[in-house]
C-alpha positions in Angstrom: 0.0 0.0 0.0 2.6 2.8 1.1 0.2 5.8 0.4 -1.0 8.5 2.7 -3.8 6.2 4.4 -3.4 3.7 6.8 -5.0 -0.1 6.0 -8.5 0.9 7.8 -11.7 -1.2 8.4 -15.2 1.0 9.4 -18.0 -1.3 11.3 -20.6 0.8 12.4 -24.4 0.6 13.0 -26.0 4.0 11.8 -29.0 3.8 14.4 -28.8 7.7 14.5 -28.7 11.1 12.5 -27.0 14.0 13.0 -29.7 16.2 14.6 -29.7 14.3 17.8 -27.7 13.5 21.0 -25.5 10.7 19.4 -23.9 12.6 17.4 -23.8 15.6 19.8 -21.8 14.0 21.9 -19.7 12.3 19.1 -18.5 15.4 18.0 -18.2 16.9 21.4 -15.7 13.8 22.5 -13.8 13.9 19.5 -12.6 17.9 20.9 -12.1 16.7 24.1 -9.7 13.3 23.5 -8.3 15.6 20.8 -7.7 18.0 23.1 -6.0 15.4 26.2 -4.4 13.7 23.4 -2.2 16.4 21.9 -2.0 18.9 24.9 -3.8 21.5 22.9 -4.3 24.3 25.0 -7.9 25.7 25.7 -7.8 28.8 24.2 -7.3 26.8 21.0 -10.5 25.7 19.1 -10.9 22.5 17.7 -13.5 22.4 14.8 -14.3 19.0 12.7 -15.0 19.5 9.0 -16.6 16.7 6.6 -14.2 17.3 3.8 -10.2 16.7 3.1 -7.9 19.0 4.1 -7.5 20.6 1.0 -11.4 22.1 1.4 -10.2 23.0 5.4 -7.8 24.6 3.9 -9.9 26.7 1.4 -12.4 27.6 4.6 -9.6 29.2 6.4 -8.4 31.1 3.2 -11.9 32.0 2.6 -13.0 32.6 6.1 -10.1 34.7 7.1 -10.8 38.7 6.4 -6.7 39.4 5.7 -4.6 38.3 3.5 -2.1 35.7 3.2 1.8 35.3 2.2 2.7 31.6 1.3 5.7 31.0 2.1 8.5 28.1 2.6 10.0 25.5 -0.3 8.5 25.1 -3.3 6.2 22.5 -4.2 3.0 21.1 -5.0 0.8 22.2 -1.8 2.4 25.5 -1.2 1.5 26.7 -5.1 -1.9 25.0 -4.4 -2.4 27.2 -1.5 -0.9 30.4 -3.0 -3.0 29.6 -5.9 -6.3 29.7 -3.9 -5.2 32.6 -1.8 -4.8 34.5 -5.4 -8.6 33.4 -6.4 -10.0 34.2 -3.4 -8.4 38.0 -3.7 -5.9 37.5 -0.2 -2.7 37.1 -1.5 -0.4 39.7 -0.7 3.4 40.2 0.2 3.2 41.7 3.4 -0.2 39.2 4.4 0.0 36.8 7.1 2.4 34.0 6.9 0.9 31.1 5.5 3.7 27.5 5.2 3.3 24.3 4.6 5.1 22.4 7.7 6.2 19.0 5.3 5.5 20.2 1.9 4.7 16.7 0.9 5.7 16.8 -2.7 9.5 16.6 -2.3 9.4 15.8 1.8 10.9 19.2 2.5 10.3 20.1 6.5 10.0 23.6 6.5 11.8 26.0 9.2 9.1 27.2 11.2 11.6 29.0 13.8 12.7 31.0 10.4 9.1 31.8 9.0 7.0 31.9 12.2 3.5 31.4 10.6 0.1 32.6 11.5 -1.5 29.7 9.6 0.2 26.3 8.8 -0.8 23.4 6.8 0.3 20.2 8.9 -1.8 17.8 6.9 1.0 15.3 6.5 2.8 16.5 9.4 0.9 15.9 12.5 1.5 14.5 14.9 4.5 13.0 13.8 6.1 17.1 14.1 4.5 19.4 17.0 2.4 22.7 15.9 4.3 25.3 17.6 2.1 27.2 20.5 2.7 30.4 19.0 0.2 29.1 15.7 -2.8 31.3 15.2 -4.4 28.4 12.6 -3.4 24.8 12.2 -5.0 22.3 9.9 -5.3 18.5 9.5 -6.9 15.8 8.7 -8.7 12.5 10.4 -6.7 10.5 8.0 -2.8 10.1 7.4 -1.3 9.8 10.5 -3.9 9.8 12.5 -5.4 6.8 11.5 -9.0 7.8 10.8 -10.9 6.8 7.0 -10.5 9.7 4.6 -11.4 12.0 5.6 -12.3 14.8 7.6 -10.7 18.3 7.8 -9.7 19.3 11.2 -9.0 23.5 12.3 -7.4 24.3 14.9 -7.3 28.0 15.8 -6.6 30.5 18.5 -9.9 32.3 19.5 -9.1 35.3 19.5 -8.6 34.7 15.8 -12.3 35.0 15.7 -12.6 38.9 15.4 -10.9 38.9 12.2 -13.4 35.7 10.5 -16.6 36.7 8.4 -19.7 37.2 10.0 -21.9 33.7 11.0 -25.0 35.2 8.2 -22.2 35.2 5.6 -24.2 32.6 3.5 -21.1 30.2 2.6 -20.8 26.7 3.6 -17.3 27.5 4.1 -17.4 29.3 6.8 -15.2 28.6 10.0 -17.2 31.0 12.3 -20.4 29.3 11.4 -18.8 26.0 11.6 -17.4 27.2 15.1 -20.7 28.1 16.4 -22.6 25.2 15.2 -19.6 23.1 16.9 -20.1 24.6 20.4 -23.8 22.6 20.2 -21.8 19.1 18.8 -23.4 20.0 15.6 -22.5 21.0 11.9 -24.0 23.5 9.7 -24.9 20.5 7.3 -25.1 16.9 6.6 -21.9 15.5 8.2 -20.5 12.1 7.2 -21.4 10.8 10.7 -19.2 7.1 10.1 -16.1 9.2 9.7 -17.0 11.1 12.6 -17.4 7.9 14.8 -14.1 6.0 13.1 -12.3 9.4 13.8 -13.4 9.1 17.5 -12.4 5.2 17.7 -9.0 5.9 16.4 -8.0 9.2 18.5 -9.2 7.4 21.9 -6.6 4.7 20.7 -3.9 6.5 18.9 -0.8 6.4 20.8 2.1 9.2 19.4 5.1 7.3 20.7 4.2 4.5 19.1 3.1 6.3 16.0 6.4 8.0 16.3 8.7 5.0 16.8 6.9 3.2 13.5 7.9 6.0 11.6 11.9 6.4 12.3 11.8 2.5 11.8 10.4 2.2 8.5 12.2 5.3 7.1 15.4 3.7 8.5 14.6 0.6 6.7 13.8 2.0 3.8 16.4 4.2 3.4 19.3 2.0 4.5 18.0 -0.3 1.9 18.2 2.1 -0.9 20.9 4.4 0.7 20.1 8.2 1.3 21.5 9.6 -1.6 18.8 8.3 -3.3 16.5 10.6 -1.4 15.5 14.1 -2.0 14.2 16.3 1.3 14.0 14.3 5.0 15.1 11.0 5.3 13.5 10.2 8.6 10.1 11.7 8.2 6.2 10.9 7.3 6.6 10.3 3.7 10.2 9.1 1.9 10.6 10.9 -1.9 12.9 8.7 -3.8 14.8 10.8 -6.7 13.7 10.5 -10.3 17.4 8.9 -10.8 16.4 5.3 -8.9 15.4 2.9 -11.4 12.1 1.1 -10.1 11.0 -1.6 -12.7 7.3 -1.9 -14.3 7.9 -5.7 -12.0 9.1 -4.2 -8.7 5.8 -1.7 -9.0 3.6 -4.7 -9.6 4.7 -6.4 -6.1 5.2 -3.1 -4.4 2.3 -0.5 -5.3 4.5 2.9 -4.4 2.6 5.9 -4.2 3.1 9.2 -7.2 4.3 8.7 -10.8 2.5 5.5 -11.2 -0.7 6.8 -9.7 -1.1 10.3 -9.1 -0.9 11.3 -12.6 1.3 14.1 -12.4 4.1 14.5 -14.5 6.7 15.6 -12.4 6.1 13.6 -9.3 8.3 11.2 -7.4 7.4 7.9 -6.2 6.7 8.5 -2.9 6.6 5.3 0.2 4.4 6.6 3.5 6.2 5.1 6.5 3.1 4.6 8.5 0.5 3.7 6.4 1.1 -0.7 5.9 2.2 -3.4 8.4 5.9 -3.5 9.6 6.4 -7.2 7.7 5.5 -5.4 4.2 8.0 -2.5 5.2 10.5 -5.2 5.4 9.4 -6.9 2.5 9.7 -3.4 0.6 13.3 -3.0 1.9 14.7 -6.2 0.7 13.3 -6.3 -2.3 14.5 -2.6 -2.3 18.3 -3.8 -1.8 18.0 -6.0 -4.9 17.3 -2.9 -7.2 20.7 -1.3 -5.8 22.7 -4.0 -5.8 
């Protein structure tokens, strides 16, 4: 498997809607373990979006009444996110610093000591890499490294960030304050995808970092001791592993081994890409060795 989603199986009995106490208190739990889980500090707000980060990302950028200065290494998500802070009319220079933590495209961990941002994409990043306290707006996802099915968006912001959102009878559905608001009554301003809300739950009351943590740093040193680290482009220990164009992976090899980019993402310039959390510790290994026979 290798890609950004870990193996996942969802058994739940739908004997509930949205508008009712079930759910309420589904969503209501999923802020609170989220909140003991991760140490996230109570002036931060935790809102749950049904939608992929990408569509988080665009309610910020749309909710947000400033403007916004991408910044950090090029790639595919940071010109994504400059290029929806140019449609929506906020992107400017001297607007609020906007970075991608690990811009995923070319695994390049991005100095957040040098760029200090007011809003940071840690879609791929988290929890695997902290969100530092200073952050006005972080966003996630239930999936990647958290565990969850694909996928719901996940804000975190400051509240005092608030004052500077549009107004709650600003008719969009992306709208952070009126997500916000519904939120503080376990609700959503539409038709949630309540399974993903309950996996989500299932898989944060479990989730244990360390471990998370520790699974990482041993696949990437597997994989990468295998292939050796010149044959790696950005971090080497890290979330996702890019392998450079140079590495010669055979039409067979991709047959056994299903790596994630060129072969499946349709972009021309991608890498193959392996996940390091995402598949079973015996198919990392099984990935390496066969990985040492294409070097050798």
């Amino acid at each position: 498997m290798f890609g950004p989603n870990v193996r996942n199986s969802i058994n739940i009995d739908l004997d509930y809607h949205h508008r009712e106490d079930k759910f309420f208190n589904i969503y209501k739990e999923i802020q609170s373990v989220f909140r003991k889980k991760f140490s996230v500090d109570d002036s931060v707000e935790i809102v749950v979006i049904t939608g992929s980060g990408t569509l988080a990302i665009e309610t910020v950028i749309n909710s947000y009444k400033g403007t916004f200065s991408v910044l950090g290494a090029d790639g595919v998500f940071k010109n994504r996110w400059a290029a929806l802070a140019k449609h929506y009319g906020k992107a400017d220079k001297d607007g609020k610093k906007f970075l991608v933590q690990l811009e995923t495209s070319s695994s390049h961990l991005n100095d957040l000591k040098e760029h200090k941002p007011f809003a940071l994409d840690c879609i791929s990043a988290f929890p695997y890499y902290d969100i530092p306290r200073d952050t006005d707006i972080a966003i996630t996802v239930s999936s990647k490294i958290l565990g969850a099915a694909p996928v719901l968006g996940i804000v975190l912001f400051k509240h005092d960030v608030l004052k500077d959102m549009i107004d709650f009878d600003d008719f969009t559905y992306l709208n952070l304050r009126r997500m916000y608001e519904y939120g503080l009554q376990g609700q959503t301003p539409h038709t949630p995808a309540i399974p993903l809300y309950e996996d989500l739950l299932r898989k944060l009351r479990d989730f244990d970092l360390a471990a998370v943590r520790a699974q990482i740093k041993y696949n990437s040193g597997l994989i990468v001791d295998a292939l050796g680290k010149e044959n790696f482009i950005g971090e080497t220990v890290c979330p996702v592993l890019t392998f450079k164009n140079e590495v010669p992976i055979p039409k067979e090899f991709l047959k056994r081994h299903p790596l994630y980019g060129k072969a499946n993402a349709g972009l021309k310039d991608s890498h193959f890409q392996v996940f390091t959390y995402s598949d079973t510790k015996a198919a990392y290994e099984r990935l390496a060795d066969d990985l040492r026979k294409i070097k050798a």
